[in-house]
VOGU-3710 file (C-alpha; in Angstrom, 3 decimals, decimal comma):
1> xxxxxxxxxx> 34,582/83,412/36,190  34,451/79,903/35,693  32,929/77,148/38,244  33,206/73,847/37,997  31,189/70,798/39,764  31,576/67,329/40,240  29,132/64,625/41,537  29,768/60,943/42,983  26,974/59,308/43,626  27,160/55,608/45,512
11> xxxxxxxxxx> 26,433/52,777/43,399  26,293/49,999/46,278  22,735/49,374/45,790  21,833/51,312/42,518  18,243/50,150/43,193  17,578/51,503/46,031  18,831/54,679/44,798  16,884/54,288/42,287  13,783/53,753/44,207  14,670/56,500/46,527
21> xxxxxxxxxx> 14,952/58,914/43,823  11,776/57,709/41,855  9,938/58,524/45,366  11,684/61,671/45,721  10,412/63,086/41,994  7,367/61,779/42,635  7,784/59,269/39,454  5,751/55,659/38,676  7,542/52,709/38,195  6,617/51,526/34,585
31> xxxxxxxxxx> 5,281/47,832/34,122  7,421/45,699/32,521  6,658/44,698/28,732  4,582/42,423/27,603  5,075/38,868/28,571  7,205/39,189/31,124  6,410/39,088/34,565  8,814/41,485/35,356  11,391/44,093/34,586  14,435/41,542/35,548
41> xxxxxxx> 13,695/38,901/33,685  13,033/41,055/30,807  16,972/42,677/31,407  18,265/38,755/31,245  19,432/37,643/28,009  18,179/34,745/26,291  20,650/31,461/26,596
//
């Protein structure tokens, strides 16, 4: 017998998900890299 699944998961705010599921697993946010103050302005490409 076979059993299938499917998922949907809300991507409104995907980081608050994201914090709410790095809380949930008990996981640490890692620091962003080196010279940059943070995470976001690491993910923003350079002009």
């Amino acid at each position: 017998m076979t059993v299938a699944w499917g998922i949907t998961v809300d991507r409104a705010d995907p980081g608050r998900l994201a914090a709410f599921w790095r809380e949930a697993l008990g996981y640490a946010a890692a620091p962003p890299p080196e010279g940059f103050p943070s995470r976001e302005e690491w993910l923003v490409p350079p002009p």
